[in-house]
N, C-alpha and C positions, 0 to 999 in steps of 0.2 A: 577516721574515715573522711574521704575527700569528694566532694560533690564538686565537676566543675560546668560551666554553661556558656557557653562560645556564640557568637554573632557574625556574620559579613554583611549586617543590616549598614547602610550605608548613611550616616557616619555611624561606627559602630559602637562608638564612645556612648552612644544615647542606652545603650545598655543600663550604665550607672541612673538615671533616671527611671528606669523602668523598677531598678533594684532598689531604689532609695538609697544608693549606695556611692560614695564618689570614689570613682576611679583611684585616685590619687593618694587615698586614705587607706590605711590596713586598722580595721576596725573591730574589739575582742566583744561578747558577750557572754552574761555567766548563768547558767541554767543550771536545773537542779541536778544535775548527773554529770555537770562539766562544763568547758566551756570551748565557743565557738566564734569563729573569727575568720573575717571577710576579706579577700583582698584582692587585687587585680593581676595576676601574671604577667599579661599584655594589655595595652589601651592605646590602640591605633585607630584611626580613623577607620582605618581596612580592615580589621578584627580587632575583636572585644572580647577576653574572656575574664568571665568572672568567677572566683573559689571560695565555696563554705568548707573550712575544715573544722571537725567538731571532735574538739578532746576529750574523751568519755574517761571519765576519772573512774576506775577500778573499786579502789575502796570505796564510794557515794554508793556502787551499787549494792552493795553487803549491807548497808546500815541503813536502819530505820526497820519502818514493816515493810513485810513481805520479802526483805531481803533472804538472799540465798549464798551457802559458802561455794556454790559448783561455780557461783560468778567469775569467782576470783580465777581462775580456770580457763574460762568460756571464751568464746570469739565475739564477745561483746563491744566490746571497745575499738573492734579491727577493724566491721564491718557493717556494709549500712544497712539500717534495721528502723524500725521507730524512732529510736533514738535519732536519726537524720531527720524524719518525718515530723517530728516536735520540732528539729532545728527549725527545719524549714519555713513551718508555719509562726515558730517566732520571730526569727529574724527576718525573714520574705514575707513579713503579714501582708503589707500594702500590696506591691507584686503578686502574692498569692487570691489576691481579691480582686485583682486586674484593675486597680486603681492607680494612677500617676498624675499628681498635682500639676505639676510643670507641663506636660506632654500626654493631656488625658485619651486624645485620637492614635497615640502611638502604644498604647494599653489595648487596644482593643483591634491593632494592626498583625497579622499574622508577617510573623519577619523568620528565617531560616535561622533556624537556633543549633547547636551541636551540644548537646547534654553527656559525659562522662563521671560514673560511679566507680570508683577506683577498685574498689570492692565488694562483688554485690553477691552472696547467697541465694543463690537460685534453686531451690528444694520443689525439684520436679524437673531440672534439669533447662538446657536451653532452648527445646521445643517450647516447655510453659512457660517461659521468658517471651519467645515470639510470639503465642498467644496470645500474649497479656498486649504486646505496643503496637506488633505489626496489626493487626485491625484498626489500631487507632490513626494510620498513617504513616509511621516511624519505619525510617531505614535501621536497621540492628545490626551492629556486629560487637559479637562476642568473644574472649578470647578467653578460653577454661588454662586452669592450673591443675598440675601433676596433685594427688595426695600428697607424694615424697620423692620429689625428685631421684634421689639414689636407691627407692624401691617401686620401678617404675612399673610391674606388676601387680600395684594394687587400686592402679589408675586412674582415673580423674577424681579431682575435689570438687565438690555443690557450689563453688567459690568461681566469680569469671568477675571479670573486666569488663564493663561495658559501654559501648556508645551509642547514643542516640541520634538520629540527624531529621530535623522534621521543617518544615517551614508552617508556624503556628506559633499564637500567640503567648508571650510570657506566660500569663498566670494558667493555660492552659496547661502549658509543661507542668508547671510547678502543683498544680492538681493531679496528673496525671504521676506524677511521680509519689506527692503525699499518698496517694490509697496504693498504688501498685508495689511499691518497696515493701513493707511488710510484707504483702499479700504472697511476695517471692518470698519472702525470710519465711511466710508461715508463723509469725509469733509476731508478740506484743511484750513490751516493757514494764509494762502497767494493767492495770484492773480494766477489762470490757466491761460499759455497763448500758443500756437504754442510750444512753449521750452519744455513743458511738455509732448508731446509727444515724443520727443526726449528721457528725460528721460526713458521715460516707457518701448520707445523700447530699449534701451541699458540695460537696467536693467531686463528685461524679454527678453531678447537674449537666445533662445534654450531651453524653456520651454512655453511662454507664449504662442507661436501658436499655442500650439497642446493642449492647457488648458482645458478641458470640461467650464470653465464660464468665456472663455476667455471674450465677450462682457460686460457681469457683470462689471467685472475687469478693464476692459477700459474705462469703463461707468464711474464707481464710481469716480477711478482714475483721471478722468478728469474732475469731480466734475457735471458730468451732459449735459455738452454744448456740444448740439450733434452736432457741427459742426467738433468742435475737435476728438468726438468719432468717426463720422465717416471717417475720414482722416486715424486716428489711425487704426480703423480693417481695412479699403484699405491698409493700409502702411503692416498690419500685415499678410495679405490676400497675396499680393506679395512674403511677406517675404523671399528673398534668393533664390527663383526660381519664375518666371515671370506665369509658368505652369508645376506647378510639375508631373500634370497626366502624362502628356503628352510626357516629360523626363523620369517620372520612366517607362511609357511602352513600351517606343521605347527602356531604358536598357535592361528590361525584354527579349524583342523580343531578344539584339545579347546575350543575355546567354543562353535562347532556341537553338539559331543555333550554339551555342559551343557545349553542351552537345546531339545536335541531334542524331551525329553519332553515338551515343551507347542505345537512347532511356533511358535514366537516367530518364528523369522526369516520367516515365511512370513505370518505374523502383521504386521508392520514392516512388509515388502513391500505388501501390501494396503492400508493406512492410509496409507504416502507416495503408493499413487498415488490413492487417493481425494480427499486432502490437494492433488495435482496439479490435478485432474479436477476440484474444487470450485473453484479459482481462475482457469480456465481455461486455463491455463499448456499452449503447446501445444511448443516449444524449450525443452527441459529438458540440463542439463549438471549430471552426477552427480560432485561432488567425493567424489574419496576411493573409487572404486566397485569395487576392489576384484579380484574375480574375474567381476565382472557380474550378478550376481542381478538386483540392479533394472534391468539394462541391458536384460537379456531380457525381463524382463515387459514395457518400456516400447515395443521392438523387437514385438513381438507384438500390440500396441495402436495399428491406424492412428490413431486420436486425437494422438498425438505425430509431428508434422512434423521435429523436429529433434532428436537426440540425439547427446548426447557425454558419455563416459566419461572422466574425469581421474586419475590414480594414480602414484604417483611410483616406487613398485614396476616396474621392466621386465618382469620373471616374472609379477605378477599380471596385468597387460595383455597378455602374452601367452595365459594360461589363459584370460580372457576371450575374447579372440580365437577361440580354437580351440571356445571353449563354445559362441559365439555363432555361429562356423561350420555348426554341425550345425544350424540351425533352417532350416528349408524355407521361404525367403519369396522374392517377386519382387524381381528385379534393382532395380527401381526402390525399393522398401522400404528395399536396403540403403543407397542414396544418403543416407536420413537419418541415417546413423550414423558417430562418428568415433571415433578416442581417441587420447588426449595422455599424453604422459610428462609429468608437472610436478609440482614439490613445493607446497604449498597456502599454504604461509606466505611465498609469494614472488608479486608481483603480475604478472600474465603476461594481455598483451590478448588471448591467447586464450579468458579466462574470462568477458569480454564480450557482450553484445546476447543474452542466453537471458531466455526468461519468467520461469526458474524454475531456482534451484540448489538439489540433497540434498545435504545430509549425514548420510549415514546411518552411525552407530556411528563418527565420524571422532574427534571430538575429543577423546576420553578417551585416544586415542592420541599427543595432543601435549603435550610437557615447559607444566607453568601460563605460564610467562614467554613461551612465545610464542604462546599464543594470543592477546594484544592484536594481534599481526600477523597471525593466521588473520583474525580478526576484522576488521582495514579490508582485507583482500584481499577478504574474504566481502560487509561490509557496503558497505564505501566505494569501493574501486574496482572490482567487478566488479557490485555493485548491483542484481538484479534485482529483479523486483517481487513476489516470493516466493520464499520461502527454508523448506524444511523438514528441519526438523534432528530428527536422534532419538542418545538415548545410555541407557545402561543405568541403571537406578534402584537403589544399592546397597542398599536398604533392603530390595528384595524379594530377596537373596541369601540370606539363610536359609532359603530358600523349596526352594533347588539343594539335595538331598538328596547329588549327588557333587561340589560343591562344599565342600571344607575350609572351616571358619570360620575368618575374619579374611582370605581371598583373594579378588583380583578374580576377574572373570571369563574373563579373557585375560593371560594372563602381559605381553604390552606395553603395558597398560594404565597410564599414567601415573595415573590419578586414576578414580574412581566417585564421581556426586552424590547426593546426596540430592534430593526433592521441592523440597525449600526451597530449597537448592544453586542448582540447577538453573535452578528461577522467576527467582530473584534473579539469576543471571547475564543469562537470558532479557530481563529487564525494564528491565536496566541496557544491557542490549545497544542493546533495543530505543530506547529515550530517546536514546542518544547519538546513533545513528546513522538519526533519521526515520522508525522502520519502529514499526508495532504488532505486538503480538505473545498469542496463544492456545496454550494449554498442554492438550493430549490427552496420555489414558494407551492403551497399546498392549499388550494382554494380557489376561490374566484378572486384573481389580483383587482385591487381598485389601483387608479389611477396615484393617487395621495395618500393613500395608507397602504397601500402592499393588499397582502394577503393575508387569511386568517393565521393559518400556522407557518411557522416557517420552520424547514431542515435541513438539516446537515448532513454530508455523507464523509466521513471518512475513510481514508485507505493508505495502508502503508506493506 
C-alpha cells in the first residue's frame, strides 16, 4: 500500500523537516506485520513529495494469535487499512504530534499539502468517502475500479484511488487520516479495547466534535462494540466544556452589557439588513445566528421570502425558537423560516441556493487555523451572491469604560482585529475567492479608534 504527501509550500524541500525525514535518503523500518519505507520521488524547491510504502508480509499475518487462514486470501496486504494507520503513527510520530525540532513555527503553519492513498476501500462507497474529509475542508477526487474489467456487468469495486488536496497543517492531515482510513475500511487489524478510545480522542482533538458523522466515525472506529462507542460520544459530548450552552450564553449576556450603553447590537442589526435590502437579497440564511436577533427583524420584514438560521449551539436554537415563538405573524409567514443545527467549518448542502449569507460577530469565535475552512464553506462551496459579515474593532475597546484593559469583549473570543486586520483579511478573501468586497463602519466612529464594529459586504 502506497501513501504519498505532496507540497508547493515554498521552499518545498522543508517537507523533509516537518517529516523527520531527509529528502535525500530512502529509509526502511520494520514492524510487526512488515515493513515500511520512506522515500522522496521528487525534492524540488517547487514541490515536495514525500512516500510511505508499507510491505505487509502475508504470512506475519496468519501466525501468532488471532491469526486467521482467510488472510492468506484477503485484500490485506493490497490496501490501506490500519495496517497504514500503525504505519503512520510509527514512522510519522513527531509529524503526527505536530512537533518539528528544527522548524517548530512551520509545524503549526497550515501549508497546501496533496495527500494520495493508492488504494483505499471505501465500504459505503464514495458518498461516505466525502462525508468523511469534505466537511473537514478537503478537495476529493476519487477515481473507482471495475470489479472485473472483462465482466463489466458486475460493476464497481469498494476499492478507488484517492486524492486529497487541502491547505492545512502536517500533523493535522496526518490525524485526519490516522482515525478516517479504517473508519472507510470499516475494520481493524488488531484487538479494540478501552485504549482505543483514547486514541480517537487525541487524535480527533478539535475537529471530531463538531464532525457532521461524528457517531459514524466512532462507531466504525471502534469496530462496532457499542459499549466502547458509547463511552466514546459521552466522552466526546463533554468534550472541554462540561455545558457549553450554558457558558457560551452567560458570555453572550456580559458582552451585551458591554456594548449596551451605546445600543451597538441594535445598531449591527440595522446595517446588516440595509446591507441585505441594498443588494436585493430576498433568501437570506444567517450563519452563526445565535439566539435570533437578526432572525426576528428579518421574520418581521415581508421583504425576506426565505429565512434560515444556522448555529451549532442545540440550546441557542432552541432560545431562538421560543423567542421567535412569541411574534404574532401569519401561518404562512412562518413557512419562510427554518433552522439547522450545524457547525460552520464543515461544508453541509444545506448552506446552499440563499441570496445572501450573515455573519454576524461569528468569526472572532473561531480558533485562526480554521477559519481558512469557515472560509471555502463561506466562500466556495456555499457561495452566495452576498455575504455580510461584521466582527468587533479592537481598537475602539478603550472606548468600554467596564471593560478591563488588555480584554476582549466576550470571554470566547479567540481573536479581535484591528481596522487594518480586518481590511486585509477582507481583501485577500475577497481576490481568492471572486467576490469584491466594501468596508462600513457600524456605530458612532471616534476619531482615533474608528468604530465599534466594523463590516464587510461582499458581492460577486
Amino acid at each position: 500500500m502506497l501513501l504519498t504527501i505532496a507540497t508547493t509550500h515554498t521552499p518545498a524541500t522543508e517537507l523533509g523537516f516537518l517529516l523527520h525525514k531527509h529528502p535525500e535518503r530512502c529509509q526502511s523500518f520494520s514492524l510487526t506485520f512488515g515493513q515500511a519505507y520512506v522515500f522522496y520521488p521528487e525534492a524540488q524547491p517547487e514541490r515536495c513529495t514525500a512516500a510511505l510504502l508499507l510491505d505487509v508480509d502475508p504470512v506475519k499475518l496468519v501466525r501468532g494469535k488471532g491469526a486467521r487462514l482467510e488472510q492468506y486470501v484477503s485484500d490485506r496486504p493490497y490496501v490501506a487499512s490500519s495496517f497504514l494507520s500503525v504505519a503512520i503513527a510509527q514512522v510519522f510520530s513527531t509529524a503526527l504530534a505536530g512537533r518539528c525540532k528544527d522548524k517548530p513555527e512551520l509545524a503549526q503553519t497550515p501549508i497546501p499539502l496533496v495527500a494520495k492513498i493508492s488504494v483505499l476501500p471505501c465500504r459505503g462507497g464514495e458518498s461516505f468517502l466525502r462525508l468523511l474529509f469534505e466537511p473537514l475542508g478537503y478537495t476529493v477526487s476519487a477515481q473507482s475500479y471495475p470489479l472485473d474489467e472483462e465482466f463489466p456487468d458486475w460493476g464497481q469495486s469498494q476499492y478507488f484511488t484517492v486524492e486529497l488536496q487541502h491547505t492545512i497543517t502536517l500533523s493535522d492531515l496526518l490525524s485526519h487520516l490516522y482515525v478516517l482510513i479504517p473508519v472507510l475500511d470499516d475494520d481493524k487489524h488488531y484487538w479494540v479495547n478501552d485504549d482505543e478510545i483514547e486514541k480517537l480522542l487525541r487524535h480527533g482533538e478539535g475537529w471530531l466534535t463538531t464532525h457532521p458523522a461524528r457517531s459514524q466515525i466512532t462507531r466504525r472506529y471502534l469496530k462496532r462494540q457499542h459499549r466502547l462507542t458509547r463511552e466514546a460520544l459521552a466522552q466526546l459530548a463533554e468534550e472541554d466544556n462540561p455545558d457549553p450552552d450554558s457558558v457560551e450564553e452567560s458570555h453572550a449576556e456580559e458582552e451585551a452589557i458591554i456594548e449596551k450603553p451605546i445600543s451597538l447590537n441594535q445598531q449591527r442589526m440595522n446595517a446588516v439588513i440595509a446591507a441585505l435590502k441594498q443588494s436585493t437579497a430576498q433568501r437570506v440564511i444567517d450563519l452563526g445566528c445565535g439566539q435570533g436577533n437578526l432572525l426576528k427583524m428579518l421574520l418581521q420584514d415581508s421583504f425576506f421570502t426565505k429565512i434560515t438560521g444556522v448555529d451549532v449551539s442545540h440550546r441557542s436554537l432552541e432560545i431562538a425558537q421560543e423567542r421567535l415563538d412569541r411574534l404574532r405573524l401569519l401561518r404562512n409567514q412562518w413557512e419562510r423560516l427554518q433552522l439547522i443545527q450545524s457547525a460552520l467549518t464543515y461544508q453541509d448542502k444545506r448552506f446552499k441556493d440563499y441570496d445572501a449569507a450573515t455573519v454576524i460577530e461569528v468569526i472572532e469565535h473561531l480558533d485562526l487555523p480554521r477559519l481558512s475552512a469557515f472560509e471555502r464553506v463561506l466562500f466556495e462551496f456555499a457561495r452566495p451572491k452576498t455575504i455580510v459579515l461584521t466582527t468587533p474593532n479592537i481598537e475602539y475597546n478603550v472606548k468600554f469604560t467596564n471593560l478591563p484593559a488588555g480584554k476582549l469583549r466576550h470571554k470566547d473570543h479567540r481573536f479581535e482585529w484591528t481596522r487594518l486586520e480586518f481590511q486585509t483579511w477582507g481583501n485577500n478573501a475577497a481576490e481568492k475567492f471572486g467576490y469584491t468586497v466594501q468596508f462600513q463602519n457600524v456605530g458612532v466612529e471616534d476619531i482615533d479608534v474608528g468604530s465599534p464594529t466594523q463590516m464587510a459586504v461582499f458581492s460577486c
